[in-house]
C-alpha positions as CSV (number, residue, x, y, z in Angstrom):
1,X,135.8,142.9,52.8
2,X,132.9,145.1,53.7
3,X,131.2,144.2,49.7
4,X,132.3,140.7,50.3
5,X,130.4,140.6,54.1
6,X,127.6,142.2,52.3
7,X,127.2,139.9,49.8
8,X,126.8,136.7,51.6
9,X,123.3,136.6,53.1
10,X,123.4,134.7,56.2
11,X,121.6,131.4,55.7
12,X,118.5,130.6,57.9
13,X,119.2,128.0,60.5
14,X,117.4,124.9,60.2
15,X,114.9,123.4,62.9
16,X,116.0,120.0,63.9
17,X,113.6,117.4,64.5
18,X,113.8,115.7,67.8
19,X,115.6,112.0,67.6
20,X,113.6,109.7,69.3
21,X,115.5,107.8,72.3
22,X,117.4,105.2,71.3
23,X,118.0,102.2,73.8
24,X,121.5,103.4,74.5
25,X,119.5,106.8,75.8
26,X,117.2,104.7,77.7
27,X,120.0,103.1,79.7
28,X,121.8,106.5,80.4
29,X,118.7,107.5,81.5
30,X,118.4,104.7,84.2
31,X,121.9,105.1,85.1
32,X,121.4,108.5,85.7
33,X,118.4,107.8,88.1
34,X,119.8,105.4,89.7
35,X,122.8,107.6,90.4
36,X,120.9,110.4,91.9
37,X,118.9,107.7,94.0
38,X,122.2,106.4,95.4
39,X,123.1,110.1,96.4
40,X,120.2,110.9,98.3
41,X,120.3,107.8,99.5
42,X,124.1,107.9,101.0
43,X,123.4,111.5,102.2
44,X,120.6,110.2,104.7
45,X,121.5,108.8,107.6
46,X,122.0,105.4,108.0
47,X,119.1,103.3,110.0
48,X,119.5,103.4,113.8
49,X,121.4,100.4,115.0
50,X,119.8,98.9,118.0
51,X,115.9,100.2,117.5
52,X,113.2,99.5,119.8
53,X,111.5,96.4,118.0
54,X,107.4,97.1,117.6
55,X,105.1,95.7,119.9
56,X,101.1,95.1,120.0
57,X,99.6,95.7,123.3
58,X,96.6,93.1,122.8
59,X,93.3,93.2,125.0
60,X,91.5,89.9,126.1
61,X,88.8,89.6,123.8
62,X,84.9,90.4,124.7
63,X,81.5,89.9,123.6
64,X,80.4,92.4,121.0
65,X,77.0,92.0,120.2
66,X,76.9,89.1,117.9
67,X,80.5,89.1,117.4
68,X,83.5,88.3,119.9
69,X,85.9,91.4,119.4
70,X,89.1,93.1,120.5
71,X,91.6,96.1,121.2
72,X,94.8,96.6,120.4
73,X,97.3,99.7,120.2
74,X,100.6,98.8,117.6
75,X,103.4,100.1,119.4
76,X,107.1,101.0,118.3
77,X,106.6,100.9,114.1
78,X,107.7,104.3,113.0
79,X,110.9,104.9,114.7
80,X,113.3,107.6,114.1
81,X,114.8,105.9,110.9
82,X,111.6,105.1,109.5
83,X,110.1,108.5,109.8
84,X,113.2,109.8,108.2
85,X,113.0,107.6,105.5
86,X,109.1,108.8,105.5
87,X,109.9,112.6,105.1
88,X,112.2,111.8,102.4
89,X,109.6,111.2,100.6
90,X,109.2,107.4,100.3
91,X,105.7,105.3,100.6
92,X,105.5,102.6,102.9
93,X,102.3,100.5,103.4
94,X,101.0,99.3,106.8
95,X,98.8,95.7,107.1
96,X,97.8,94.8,110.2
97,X,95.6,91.4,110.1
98,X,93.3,89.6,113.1
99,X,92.4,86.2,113.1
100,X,90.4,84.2,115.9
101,X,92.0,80.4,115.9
102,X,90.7,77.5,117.3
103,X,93.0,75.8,119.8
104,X,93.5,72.1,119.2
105,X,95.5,70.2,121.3
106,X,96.1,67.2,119.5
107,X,95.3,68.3,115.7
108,X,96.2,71.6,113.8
109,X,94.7,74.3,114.6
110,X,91.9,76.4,112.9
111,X,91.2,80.0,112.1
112,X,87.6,80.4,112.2
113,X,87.4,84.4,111.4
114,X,89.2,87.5,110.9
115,X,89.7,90.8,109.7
116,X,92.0,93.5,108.6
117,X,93.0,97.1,107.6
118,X,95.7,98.4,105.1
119,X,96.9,101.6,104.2
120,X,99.6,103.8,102.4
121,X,101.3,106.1,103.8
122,X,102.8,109.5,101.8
123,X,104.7,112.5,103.3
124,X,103.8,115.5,101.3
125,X,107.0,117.4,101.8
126,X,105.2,120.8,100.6
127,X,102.5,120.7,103.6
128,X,104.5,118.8,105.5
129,X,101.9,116.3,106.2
130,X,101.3,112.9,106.2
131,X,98.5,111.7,104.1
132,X,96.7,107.8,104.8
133,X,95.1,106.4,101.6
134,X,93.0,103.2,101.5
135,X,94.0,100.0,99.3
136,X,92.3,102.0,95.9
137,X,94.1,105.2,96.8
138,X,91.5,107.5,98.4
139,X,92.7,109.4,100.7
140,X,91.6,108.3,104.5
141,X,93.2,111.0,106.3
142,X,95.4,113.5,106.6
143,X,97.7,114.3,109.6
144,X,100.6,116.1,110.5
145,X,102.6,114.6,113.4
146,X,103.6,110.9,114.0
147,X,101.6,110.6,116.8
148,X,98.4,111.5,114.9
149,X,100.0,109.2,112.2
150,X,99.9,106.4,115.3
151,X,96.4,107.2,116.6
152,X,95.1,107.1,112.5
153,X,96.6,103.8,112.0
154,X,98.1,101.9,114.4
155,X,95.1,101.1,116.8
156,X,92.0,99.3,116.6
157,X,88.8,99.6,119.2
158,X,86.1,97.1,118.6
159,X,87.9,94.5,115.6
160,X,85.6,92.3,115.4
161,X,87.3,88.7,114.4
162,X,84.1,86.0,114.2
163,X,80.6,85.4,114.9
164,X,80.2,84.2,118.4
165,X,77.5,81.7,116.7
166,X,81.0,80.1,115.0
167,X,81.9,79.3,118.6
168,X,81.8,76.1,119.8
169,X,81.3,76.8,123.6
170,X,83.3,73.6,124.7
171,X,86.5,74.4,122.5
172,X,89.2,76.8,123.1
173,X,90.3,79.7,121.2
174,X,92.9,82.4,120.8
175,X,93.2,85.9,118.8
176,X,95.9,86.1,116.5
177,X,97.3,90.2,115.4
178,X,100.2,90.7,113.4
179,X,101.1,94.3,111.8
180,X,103.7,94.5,108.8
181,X,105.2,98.1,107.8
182,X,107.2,97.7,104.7
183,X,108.1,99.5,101.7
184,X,105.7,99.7,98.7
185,X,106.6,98.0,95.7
186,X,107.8,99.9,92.9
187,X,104.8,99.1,90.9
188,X,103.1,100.4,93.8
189,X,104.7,103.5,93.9
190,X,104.1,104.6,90.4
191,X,100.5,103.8,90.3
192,X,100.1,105.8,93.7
193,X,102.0,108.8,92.0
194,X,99.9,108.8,89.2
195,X,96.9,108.9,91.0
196,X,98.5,111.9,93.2
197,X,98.7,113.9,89.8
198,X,95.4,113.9,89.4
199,X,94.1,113.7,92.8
200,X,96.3,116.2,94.5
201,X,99.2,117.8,93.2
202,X,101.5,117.3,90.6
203,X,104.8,116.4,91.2
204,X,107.8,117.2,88.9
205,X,109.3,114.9,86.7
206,X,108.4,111.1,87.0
207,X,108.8,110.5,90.2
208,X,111.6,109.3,92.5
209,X,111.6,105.5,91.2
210,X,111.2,106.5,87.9
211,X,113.3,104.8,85.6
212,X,114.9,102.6,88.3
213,X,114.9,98.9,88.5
214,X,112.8,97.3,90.5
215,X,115.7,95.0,92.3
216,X,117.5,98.3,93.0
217,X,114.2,100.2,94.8
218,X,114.6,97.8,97.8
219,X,118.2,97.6,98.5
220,X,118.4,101.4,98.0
221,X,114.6,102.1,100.6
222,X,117.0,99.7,103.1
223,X,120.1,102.3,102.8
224,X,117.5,104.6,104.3
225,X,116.3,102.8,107.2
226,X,112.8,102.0,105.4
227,X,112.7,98.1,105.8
228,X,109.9,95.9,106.8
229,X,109.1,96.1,110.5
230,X,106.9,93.3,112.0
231,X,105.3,92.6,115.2
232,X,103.2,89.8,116.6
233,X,100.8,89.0,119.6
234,X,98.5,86.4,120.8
235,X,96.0,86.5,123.5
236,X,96.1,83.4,125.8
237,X,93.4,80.5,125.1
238,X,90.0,81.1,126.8
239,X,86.5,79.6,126.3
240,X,83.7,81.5,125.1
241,X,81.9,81.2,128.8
242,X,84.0,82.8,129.7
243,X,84.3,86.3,127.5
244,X,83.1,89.5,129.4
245,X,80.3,92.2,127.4
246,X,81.5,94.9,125.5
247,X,83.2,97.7,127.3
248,X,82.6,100.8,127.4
249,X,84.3,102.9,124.2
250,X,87.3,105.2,124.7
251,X,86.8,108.6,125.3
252,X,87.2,111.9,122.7
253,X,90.6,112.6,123.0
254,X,92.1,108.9,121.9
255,X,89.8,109.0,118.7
256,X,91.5,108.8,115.6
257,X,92.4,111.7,114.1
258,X,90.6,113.6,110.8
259,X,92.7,117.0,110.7
């Protein structure tokens, strides 16, 4: 037995190429993702019924400069579901837009000037902070409490929505604000996460969308609690007579935060 063991020279083993992925592999590999993604989706609490609906606390508008301006704080958007949803580690995007309208009583009316901000917003679980990029992905700010989150984001001081030469001093006029949080879009998503590989730090694997479908990414952000929240305001009409000079700026401590 021993001469017989001895004999037979034990064969090297052969390296085996890698298969490339077949279709079949692709969908497992969706199916996989999108399994894990309903899991940590079901083991987050569901979105708090009854939530304080967002509000804009609007200021009458002044005289700034050449321009007729306003204030406004955005009250109520990130509520305890959607901050959860923020921490787990999903993007949302925040638009909040300003228009001045012309008030006509017998025809539509028409918006004679305007302005806005937008920004994405990313929890970075590892410094547990909250970082603000622009609409190209640079990073704005970075912050690491809701209400510096708030103060960056979520109030304006000196928006300046037209010309006051664009003002017809007989007509009437009203300011318009509306502020939108909502999910990002998937495409969205992936282009901010590759631009945090480079930018900042990598993150393993491909992401938490990767490989998901696109109709999926929103049904499973809303399991979360991360759907769109709106709010809306409008000043009352006024004439531009009657619009008061620039006041005076708020102090240190409300200014937005650069931590």
């Amino acid at each position: 037995m021993r001469a017989a063991a001895e004999g037979h020279a034990l064969r090297p083993m052969r390296r085996l190429s890698a298969r490339p992925a077949s279709a079949l592999d692709r969908r497992r590999g969706v199916a996989r993702s999108m399994l894990e993604l309903v899991a940590f989706c079901l083991l987050r609490p569901a979105a708090a019924a009854g939530a304080p609906a967002a509000a804009i606390d609007l200021a009458s508008p002044y005289i700034a400069g050449a321009h007729v301006a306003v204030d406004f704080q955005v009250d109520g958007l990130f509520d305890a579901s959607v901050v959860e949803a923020l921490r787990s580690g999903l993007p949302a995007s925040l638009v909040i837009r300003w228009e001045l309208w012309r008030d006509r009583a017998s025809w539509w009316d028409t918006e004679i000037g305007g302005g806005g901000s937008a920004y994405k917003i990313l929890f970075d679980v590892v410094d547990e902070s909250y970082g603000v990029f622009d609409s190209v992905h640079a990073r704005m700010t970075v912050v690491r409490s809701i209400g510096a989150l708030e103060q960056a984001v979520c109030s304006e001081h000196g928006a300046k929505v037209a010309e006051r030469s664009a003002l017809d001093p007989s007509g009437r006029y009203y300011v318009m604000v509306e502020a939108r949080l909502e999910p990002l879009e998937i495409g969205a998503v992936r282009d901010l996460e590759q631009w945090l590989r480079g930018g900042i730090r990598a993150r393993d694997g491909g992401g938490l969308f990767s490989g998901v479908p696109r109709q999926a990414v929103g049904v499973l952000k809303g399991i979360v609690g991360l759907g769109e929240r709106s709010a809306f305001a409008r000043t009352p009409s006024f004439r531009p007579g009657e619009l008061q000079p620039e006041r005076a700026p708020p102090d240190a401590t409300s200014s937005r935060p650069h931590d």
